[in-house]
LUMMARMAR-806852 format. One record per atom (N, C-alpha, C): residue number from 0; residue in three letters; chain; y, z, x. Coordinates in nm, 3 decimals, always signed. Atoms other than C-alpha are relative to their C-alpha. Layout:
<sites>
SITE  nr rest kette      py      pz      px
SITE NUM  ala     A       Y       Z       X
...
</sites>
This chain:
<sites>
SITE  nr rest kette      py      pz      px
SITE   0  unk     A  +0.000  +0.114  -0.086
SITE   0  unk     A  -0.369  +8.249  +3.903
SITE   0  unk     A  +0.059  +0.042  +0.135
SITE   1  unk     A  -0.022  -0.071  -0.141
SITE   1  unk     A  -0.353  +8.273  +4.302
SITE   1  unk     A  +0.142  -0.074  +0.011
SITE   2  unk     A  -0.103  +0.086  -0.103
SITE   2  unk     A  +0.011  +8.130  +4.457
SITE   2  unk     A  -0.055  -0.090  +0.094
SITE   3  unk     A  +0.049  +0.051  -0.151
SITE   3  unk     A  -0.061  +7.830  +4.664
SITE   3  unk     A  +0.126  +0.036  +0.098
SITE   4  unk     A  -0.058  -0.004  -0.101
SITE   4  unk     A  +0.064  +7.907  +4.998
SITE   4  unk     A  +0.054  -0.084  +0.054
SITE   5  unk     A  -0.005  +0.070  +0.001
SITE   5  unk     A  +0.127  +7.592  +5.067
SITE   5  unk     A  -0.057  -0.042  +0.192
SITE   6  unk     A  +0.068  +0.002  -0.130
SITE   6  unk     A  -0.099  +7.657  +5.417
SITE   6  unk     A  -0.133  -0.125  -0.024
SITE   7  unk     A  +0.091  +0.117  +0.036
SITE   7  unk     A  -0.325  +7.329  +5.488
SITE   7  unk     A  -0.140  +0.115  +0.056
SITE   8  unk     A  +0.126  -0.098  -0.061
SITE   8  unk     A  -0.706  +7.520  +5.549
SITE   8  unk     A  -0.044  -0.126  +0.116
SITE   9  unk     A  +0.047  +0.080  -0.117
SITE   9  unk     A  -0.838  +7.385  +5.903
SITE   9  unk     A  -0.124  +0.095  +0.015
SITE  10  unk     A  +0.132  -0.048  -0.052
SITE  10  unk     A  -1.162  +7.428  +6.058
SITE  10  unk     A  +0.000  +0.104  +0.072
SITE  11  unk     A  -0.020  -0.055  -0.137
SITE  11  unk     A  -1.058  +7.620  +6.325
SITE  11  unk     A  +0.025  +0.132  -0.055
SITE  12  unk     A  -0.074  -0.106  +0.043
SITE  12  unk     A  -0.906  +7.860  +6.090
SITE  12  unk     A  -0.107  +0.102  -0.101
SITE  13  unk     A  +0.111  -0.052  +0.073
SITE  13  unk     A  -1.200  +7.944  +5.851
SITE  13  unk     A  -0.130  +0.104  +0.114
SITE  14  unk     A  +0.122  -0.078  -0.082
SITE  14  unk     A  -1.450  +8.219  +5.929
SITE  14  unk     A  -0.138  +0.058  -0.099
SITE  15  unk     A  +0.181  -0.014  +0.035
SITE  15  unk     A  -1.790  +8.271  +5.874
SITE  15  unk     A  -0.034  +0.159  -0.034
SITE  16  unk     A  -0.013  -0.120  +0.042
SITE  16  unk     A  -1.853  +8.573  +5.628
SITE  16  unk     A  -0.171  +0.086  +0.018
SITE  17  unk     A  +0.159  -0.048  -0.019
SITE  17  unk     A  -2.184  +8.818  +5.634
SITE  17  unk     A  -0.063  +0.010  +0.123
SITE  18  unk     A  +0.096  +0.003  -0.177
SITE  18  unk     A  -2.264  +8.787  +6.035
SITE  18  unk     A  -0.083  +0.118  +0.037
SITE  19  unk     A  +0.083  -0.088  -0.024
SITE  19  unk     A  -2.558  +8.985  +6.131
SITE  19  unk     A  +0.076  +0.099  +0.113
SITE  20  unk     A  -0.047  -0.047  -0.126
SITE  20  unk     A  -2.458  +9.305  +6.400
SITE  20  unk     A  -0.091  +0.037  +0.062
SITE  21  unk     A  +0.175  -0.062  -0.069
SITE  21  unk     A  -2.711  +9.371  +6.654
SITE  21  unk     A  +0.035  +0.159  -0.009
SITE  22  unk     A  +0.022  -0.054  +0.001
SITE  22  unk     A  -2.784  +9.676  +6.633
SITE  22  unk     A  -0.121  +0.108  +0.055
SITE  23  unk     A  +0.052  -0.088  -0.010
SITE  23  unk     A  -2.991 +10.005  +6.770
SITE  23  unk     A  -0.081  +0.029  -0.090
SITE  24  unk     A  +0.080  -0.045  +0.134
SITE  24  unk     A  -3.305 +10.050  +6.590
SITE  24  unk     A  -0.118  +0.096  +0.104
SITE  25  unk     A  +0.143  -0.043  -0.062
SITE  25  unk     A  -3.604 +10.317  +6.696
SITE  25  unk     A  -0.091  +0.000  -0.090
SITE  26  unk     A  +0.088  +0.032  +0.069
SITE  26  unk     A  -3.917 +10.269  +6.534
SITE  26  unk     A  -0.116  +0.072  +0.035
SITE  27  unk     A  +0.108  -0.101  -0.048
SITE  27  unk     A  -4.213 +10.443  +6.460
SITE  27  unk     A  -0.162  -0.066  +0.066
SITE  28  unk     A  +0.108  +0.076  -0.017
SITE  28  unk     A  -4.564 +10.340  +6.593
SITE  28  unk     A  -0.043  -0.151  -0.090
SITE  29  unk     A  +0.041  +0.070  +0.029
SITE  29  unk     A  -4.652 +10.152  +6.347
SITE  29  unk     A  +0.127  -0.192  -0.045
SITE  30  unk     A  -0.085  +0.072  -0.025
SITE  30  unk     A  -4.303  +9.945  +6.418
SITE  30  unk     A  +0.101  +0.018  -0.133
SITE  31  unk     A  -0.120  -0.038  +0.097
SITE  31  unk     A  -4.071 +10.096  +6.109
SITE  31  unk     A  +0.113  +0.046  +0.035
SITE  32  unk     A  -0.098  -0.084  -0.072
SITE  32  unk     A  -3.733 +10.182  +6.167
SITE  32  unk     A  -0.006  +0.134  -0.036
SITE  33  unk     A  -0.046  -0.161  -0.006
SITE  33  unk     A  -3.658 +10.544  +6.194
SITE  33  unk     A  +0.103  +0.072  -0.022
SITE  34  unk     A  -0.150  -0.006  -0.050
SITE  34  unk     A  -3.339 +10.553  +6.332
SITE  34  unk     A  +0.068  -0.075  +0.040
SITE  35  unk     A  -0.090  +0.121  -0.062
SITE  35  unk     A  -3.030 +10.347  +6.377
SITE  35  unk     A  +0.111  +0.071  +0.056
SITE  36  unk     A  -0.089  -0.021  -0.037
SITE  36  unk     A  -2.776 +10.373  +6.584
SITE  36  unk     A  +0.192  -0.086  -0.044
SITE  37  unk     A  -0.122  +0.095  +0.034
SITE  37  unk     A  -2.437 +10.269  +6.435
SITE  37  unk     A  +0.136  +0.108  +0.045
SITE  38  unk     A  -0.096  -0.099  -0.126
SITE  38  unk     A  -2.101 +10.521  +6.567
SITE  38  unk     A  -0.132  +0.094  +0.063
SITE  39  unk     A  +0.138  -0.050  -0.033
SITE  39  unk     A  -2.408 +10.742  +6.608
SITE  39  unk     A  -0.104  +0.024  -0.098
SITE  40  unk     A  +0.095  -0.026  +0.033
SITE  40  unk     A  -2.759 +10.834  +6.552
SITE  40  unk     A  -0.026  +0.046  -0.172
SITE  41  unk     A  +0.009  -0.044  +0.106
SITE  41  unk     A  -2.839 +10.835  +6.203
SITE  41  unk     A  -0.197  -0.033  -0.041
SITE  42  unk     A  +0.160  -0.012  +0.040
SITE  42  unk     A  -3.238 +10.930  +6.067
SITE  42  unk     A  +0.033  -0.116  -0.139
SITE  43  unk     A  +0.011  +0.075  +0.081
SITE  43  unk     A  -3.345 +10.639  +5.811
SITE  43  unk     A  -0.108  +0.107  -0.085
SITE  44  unk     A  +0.085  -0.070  +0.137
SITE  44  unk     A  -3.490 +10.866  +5.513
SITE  44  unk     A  -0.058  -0.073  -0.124
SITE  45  unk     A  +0.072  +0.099  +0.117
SITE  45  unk     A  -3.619 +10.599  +5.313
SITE  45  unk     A  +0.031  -0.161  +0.032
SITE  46  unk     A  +0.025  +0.155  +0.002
SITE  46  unk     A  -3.764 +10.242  +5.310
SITE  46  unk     A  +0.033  +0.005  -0.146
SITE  47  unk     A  -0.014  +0.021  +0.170
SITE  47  unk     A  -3.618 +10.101  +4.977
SITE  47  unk     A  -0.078  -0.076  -0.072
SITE  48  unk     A  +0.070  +0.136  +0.014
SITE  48  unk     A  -3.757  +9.778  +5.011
SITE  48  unk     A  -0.044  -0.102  +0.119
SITE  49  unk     A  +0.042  +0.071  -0.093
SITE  49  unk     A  -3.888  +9.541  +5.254
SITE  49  unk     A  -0.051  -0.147  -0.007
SITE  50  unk     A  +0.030  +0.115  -0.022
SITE  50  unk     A  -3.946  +9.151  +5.320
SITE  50  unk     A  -0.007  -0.057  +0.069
SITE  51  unk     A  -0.004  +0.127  -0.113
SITE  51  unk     A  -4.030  +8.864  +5.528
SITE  51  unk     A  +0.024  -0.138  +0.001
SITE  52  unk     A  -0.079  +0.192  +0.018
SITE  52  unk     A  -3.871  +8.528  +5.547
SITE  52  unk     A  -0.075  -0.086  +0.178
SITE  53  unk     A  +0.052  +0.081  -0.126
SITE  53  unk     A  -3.996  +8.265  +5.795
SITE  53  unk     A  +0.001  -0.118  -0.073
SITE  54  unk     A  -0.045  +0.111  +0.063
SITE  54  unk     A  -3.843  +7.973  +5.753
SITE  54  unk     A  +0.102  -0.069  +0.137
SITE  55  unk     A  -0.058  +0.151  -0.140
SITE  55  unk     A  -3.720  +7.617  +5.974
SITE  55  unk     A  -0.067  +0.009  +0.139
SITE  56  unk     A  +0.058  +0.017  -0.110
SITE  56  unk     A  -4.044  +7.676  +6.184
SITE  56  unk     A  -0.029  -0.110  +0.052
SITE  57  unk     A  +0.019  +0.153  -0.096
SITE  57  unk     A  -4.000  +7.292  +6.270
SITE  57  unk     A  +0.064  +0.003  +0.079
SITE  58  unk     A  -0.118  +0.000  -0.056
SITE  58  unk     A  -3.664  +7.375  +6.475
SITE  58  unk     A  -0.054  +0.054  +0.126
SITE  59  unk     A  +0.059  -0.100  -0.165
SITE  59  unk     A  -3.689  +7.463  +6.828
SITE  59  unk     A  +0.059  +0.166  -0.010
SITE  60  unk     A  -0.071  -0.178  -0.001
SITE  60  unk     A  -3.526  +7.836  +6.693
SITE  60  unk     A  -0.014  +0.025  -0.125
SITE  61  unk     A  +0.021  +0.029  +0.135
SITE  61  unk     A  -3.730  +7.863  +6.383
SITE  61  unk     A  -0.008  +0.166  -0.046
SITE  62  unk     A  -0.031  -0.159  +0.020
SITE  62  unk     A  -3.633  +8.218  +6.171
SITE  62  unk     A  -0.135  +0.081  -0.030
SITE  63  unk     A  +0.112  -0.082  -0.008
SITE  63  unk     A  -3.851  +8.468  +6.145
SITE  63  unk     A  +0.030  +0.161  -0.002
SITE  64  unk     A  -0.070  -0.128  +0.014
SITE  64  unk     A  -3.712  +8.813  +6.019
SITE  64  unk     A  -0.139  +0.080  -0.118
SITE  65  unk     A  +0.038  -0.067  +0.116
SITE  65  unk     A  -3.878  +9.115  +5.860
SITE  65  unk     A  +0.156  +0.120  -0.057
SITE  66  unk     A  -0.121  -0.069  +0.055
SITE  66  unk     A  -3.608  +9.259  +5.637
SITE  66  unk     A  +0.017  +0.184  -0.066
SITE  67  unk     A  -0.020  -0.160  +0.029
SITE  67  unk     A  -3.545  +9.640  +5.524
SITE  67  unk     A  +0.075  +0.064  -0.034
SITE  68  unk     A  -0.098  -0.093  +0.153
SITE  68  unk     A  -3.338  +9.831  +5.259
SITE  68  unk     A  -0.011  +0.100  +0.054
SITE  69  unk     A  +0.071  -0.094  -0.075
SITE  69  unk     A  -3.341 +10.127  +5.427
SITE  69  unk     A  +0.181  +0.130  -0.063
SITE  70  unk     A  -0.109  -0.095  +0.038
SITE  70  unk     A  -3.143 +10.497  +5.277
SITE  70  unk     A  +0.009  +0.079  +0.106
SITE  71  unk     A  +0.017  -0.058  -0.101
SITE  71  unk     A  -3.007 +10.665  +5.558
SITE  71  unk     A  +0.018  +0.156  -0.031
SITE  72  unk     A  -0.038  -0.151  +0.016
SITE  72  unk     A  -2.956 +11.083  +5.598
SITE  72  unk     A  +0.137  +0.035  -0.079
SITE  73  unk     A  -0.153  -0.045  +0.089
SITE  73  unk     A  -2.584 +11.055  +5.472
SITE  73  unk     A  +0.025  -0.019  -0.103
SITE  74  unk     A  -0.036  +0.020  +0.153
SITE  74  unk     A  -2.636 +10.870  +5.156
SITE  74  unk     A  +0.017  -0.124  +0.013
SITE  75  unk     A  -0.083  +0.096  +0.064
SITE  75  unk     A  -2.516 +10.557  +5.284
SITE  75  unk     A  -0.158  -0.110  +0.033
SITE  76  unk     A  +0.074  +0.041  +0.015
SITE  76  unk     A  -2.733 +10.263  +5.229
SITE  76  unk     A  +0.059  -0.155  +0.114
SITE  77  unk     A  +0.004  +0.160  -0.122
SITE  77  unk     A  -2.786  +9.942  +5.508
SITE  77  unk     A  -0.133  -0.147  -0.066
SITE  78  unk     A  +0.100  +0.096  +0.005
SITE  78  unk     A  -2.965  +9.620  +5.519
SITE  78  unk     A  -0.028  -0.021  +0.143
SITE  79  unk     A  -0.028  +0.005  -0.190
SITE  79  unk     A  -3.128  +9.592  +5.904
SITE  79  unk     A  -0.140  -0.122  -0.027
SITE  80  unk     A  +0.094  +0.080  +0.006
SITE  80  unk     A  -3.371  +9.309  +5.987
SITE  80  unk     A  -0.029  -0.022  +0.136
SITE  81  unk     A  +0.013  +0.029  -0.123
SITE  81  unk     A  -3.554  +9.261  +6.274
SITE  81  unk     A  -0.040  -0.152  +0.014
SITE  82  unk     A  +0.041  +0.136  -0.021
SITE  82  unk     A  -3.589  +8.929  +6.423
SITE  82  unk     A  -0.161  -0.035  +0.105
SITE  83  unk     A  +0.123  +0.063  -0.086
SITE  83  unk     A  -3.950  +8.829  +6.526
SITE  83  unk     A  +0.002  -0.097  +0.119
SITE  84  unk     A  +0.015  +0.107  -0.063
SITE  84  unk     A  -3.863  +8.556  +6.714
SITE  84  unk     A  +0.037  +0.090  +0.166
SITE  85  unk     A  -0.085  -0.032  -0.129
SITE  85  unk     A  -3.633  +8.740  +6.981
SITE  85  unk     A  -0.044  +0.159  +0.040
SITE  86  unk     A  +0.006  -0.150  -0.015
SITE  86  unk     A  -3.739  +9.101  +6.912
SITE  86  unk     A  +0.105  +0.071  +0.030
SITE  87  unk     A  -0.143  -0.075  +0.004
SITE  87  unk     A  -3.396  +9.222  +6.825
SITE  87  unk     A  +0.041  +0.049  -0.132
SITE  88  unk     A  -0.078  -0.073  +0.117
SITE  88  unk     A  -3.238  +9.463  +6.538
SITE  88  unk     A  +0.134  -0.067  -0.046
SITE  89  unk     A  -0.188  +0.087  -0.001
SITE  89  unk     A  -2.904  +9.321  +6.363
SITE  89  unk     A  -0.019  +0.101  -0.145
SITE  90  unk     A  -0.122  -0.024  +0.126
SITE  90  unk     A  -2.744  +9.479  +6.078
SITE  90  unk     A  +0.033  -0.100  -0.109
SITE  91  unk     A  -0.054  +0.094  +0.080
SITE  91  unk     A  -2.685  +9.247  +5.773
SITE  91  unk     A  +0.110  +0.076  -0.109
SITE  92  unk     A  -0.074  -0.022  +0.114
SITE  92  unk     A  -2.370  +9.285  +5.565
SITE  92  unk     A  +0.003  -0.049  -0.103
SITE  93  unk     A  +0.000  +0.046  +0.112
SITE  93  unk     A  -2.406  +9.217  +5.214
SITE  93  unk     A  +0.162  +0.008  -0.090
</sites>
């Protein structure tokens, strides 16, 4: 069992977990990533998996991501998604 702290939780105080990071992506012709840039340049050596979500196209900022599992050169593994709408790379933390 946790200790209550006896801290009241406020709005102000809560934060929003998982936030996408934009991110550096190069891509190959046919628009795959390649390479991301995160401290630096790392080659993407494997698509794992891939999807597309498009969803709340009633909203005036309706989503529109293709998503990507992607194994990089070092071993370590990312989630990057590009956003259709804006044509921008982000980073998702899982």
């Amino acid at each position: 069992m946790v200790a209550d702290t006896g801290k009241t939780l406020r709005a102000d105080t809560l934060k929003p977990v998982n936030l996408p990071e934009p991110v550096q992506v190069e891509e190959s012709q046919p628009g795959l990533p390649v390479m991301v840039k995160l401290k630096r340049r790392q080659r993407i050596i494997a698509i794992e998996d891939r999807w597309r979500i498009d969803d709340e196209w009633w909203r005036a900022e309706p989503i529109s991501r293709f998503y990507y599992a992607v194994l990089l050169g070092s071993g370590q593994r990312l989630v990057l998604y590009k956003d259709l709408v804006k044509n921008e790379w982000y980073r998702q933390t899982i």
